[in-house]
N, C-alpha and C positions, 0 to 999 in steps of 0.2 A: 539432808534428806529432801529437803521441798525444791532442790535445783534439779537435785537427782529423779525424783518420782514423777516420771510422764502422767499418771492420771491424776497427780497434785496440780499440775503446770494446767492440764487441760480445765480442773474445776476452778481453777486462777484466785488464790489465796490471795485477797488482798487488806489491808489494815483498815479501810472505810467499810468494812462491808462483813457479816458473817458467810462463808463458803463451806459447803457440806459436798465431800468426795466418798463416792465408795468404791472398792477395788479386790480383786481377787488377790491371794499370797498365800504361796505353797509352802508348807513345812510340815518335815519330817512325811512324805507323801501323801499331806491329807489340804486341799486346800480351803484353807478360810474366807470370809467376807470380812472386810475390815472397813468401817465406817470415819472418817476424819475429820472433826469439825472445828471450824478455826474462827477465832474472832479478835478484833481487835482490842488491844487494852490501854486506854485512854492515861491510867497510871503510869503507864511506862514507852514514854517514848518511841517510835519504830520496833514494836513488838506484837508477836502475836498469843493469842491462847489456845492450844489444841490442847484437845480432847480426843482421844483413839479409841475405840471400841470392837469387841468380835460382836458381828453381825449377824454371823452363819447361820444360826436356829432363826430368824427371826425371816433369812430372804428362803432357807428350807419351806418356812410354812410359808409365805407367801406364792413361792415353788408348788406346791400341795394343794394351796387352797385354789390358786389357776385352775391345773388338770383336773381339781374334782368339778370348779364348775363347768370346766369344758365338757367333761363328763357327763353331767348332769345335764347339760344344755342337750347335746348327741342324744340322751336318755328321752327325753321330753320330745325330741321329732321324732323319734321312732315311735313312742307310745300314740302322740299324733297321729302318726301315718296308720297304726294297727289300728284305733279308733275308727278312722275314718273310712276302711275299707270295711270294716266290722260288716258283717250281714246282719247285725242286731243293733239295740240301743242298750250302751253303757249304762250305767248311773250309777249314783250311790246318793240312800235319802235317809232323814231320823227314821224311828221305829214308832215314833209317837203314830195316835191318828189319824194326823191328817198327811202322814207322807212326804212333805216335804221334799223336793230334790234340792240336794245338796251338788251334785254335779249330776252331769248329762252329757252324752256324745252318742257320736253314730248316725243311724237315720230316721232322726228324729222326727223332720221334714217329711218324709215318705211317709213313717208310721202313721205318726201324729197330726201333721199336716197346719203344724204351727215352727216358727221360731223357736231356739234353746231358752231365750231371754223369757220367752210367754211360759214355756214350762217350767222356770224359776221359779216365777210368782208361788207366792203362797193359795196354798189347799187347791193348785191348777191341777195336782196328779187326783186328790180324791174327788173334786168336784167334776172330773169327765168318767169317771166309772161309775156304769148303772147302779140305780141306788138296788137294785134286788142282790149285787155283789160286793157289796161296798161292806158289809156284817160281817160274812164269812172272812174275806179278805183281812179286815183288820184284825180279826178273831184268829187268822192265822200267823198272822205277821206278829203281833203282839206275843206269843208263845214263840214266835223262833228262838231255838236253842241258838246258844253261843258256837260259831264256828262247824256248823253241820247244814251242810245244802239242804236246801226246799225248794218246790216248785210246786204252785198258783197257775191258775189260769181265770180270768175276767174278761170281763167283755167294756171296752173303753169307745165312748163316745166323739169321734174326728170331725171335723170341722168338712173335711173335704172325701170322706167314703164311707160315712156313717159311722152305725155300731160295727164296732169291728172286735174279734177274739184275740187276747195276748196271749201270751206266756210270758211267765217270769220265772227264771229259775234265780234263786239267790244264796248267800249267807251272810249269817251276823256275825262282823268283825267288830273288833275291839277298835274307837278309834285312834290315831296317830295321838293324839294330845289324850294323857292318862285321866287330866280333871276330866273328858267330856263322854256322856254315854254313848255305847257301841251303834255305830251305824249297819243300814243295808247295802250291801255290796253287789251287784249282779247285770244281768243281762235281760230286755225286754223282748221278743220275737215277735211279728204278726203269724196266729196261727189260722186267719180267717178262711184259709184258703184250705188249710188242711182239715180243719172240721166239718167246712161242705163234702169233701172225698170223703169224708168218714158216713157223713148224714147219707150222703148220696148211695152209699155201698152200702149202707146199712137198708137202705130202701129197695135196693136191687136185690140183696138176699131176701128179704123179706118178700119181696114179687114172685121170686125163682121159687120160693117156701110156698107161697100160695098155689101159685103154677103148679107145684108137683103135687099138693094134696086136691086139687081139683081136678089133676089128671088121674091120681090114683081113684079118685069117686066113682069119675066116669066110668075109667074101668070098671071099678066095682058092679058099679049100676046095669054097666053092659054083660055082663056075667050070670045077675039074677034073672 
């Protein structure tokens, strides 16, 4: 057998030395993994000790564990690339509070106008929200129900465009690891821009409202 068997010959079984071969063998049309290991036996003269083994379960899952982390790897640029085109800010933080972010992605830069590593830090997310929104916020957040969307809006203090208005739409998921309490899962927006159109239109109707009860007076007044 070891004259005959090419992939014995190639792992080169020799009497100084322990040699481990493995090799495919087909039988009954299913093929197996067959592992061969050979060692020298000092008791006996020009001889050796093999050991044969089925391998097959054992290169299956190393077969499986490859493709899921190739998977998993694929998985992880994609989520990247969605992240980082995101028109919002990622995150997920405790519920305690002070907040905590637990992760962060997106445009945090733009929003925020700091580093991910600076919004790490500890009580960085509650100590830039005005303190007149800091009560309610937590007073909401602490009530989030398990797994049911919410949405907050505060007004957070930036380093590089002032006070500015979020939004936060969220929810409370369960986390990945069963010992540890559910975290917040969600998305941050800047809605600073959208609130001035509101303020703004809200002051034009209000003009337009004036406008027409001054124009009905005049009327009036020109009548009697």
């Amino acid at each position: 057998t070891f004259e005959n068997n090419q992939a014995l010959k190639e792992g080169g079984a020799h009497l100084d030395s322990a040699r481990t071969v493995e090799f495919e063998m087909t039988f009954d049309s299913r093929t197996y993994v067959i592992r061969v290991e050979s060692f020298s036996t000092p008791e006996i003269q020009d001889a050796l000790l093999v050991v044969t083994r089925d391998v097959t379960g054992r290169r299956v899952a190393q077969e499986n564990l490859l493709k899921n982390k190739v998977a998993l790897e694929n998985s992880e640029r994609q989520l990247r690339s969605v992240i980082a085109s995101s028109p919002t800010i990622i995150f997920s933080c405790t519920q305690f509070s002070d907040l905590d972010f637990l992760y962060i992605g997106g445009r945090v830069k733009e929003y925020f106008g700091v580093d991910v590593s600076e919004c790490l830090k500890k009580s960085w997310f509650m100590d830039h929200i005005l303190q007149e929104d800091r009560a309610q916020l937590i007073e909401k957040l602490a009530g989030h129900p398990l797994n049911a969307p919410m949405t907050c809006e505060f007004r957070l203090l930036t380093p590089h465009r002032g006070t500015r208005w979020m939004r936060c739409e969220s929810v409370l998921a369960n986390s990945s690891n069963v010992d540890e309490s559910p975290v917040i899962v969600g998305h941050i927006k800047d809605v600073e821009d959208e609130k001035r159109r509101a303020i703004a239109e809200k002051i034009s109707q209000k003009n337009e409202a004036i406008g027409q009860l001054t124009g009905d007076l005049a009327h009036d007044f020109n009548n009697l």
